[in-house]
C-alpha positions in Angstrom: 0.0 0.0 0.0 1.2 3.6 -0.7 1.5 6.0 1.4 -1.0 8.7 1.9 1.1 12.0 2.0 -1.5 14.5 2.0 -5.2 14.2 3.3 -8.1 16.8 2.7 -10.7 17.4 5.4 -14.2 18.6 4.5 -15.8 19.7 7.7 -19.3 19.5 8.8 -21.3 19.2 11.8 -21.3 15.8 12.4 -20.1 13.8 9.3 -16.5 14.8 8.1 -15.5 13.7 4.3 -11.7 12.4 4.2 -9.7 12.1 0.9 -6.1 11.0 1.3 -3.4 10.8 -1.9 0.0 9.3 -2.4 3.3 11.2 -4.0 1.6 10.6 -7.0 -1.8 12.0 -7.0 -3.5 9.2 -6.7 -6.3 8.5 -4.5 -5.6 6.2 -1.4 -8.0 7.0 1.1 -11.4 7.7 0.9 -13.8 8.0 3.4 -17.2 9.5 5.2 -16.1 9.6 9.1 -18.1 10.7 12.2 -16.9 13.2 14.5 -16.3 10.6 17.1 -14.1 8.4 14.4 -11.7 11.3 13.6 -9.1 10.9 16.1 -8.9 6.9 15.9 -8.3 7.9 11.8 -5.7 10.1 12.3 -3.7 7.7 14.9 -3.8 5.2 12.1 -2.1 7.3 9.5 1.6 8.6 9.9 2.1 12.3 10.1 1.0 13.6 6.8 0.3 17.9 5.0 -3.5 17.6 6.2 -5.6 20.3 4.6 -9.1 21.8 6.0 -10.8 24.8 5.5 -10.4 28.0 8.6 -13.2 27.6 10.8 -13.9 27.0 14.6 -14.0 23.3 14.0 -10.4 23.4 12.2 -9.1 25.0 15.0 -10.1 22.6 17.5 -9.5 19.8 15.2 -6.4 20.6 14.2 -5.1 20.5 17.7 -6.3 17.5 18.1 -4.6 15.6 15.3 -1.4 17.3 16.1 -1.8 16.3 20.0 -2.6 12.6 18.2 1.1 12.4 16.5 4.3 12.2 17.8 
């Protein structure tokens, strides 16, 4: 399996949309996650560029995920 080197958050409410790609463009990871799931994602995946739009959920979110890797 490649590894996913960039991932692109779309935020919502309550159901976030997660689209991961390789070096190469190509699509590796594509899901539909719950609030609740996003954490457990991220501890799966190495560190990675991970984009999301600026909001109050980013913010929070965002420190999160970089409390979640190493």
């Amino acid at each position: 399996m490649k590894e996913v080197i960039t991932i692109g958050v779309d935020l919502a409410k309550n159901v976030f949309r997660v689209h991961g790609v390789d070096a190469d463009g190509a699509v590796i990871v594509r899901r539909q996650l719950r609030r609740t799931q996003m954490l457990a994602f991220f501890k799966k995946h190495p560190p990675c560029l991970v984009g999301m739009e600026a909001c109050a959920t980013s913010q929070s979110l965002g420190a999160a995920t970089d409390r979640t890797w190493p």
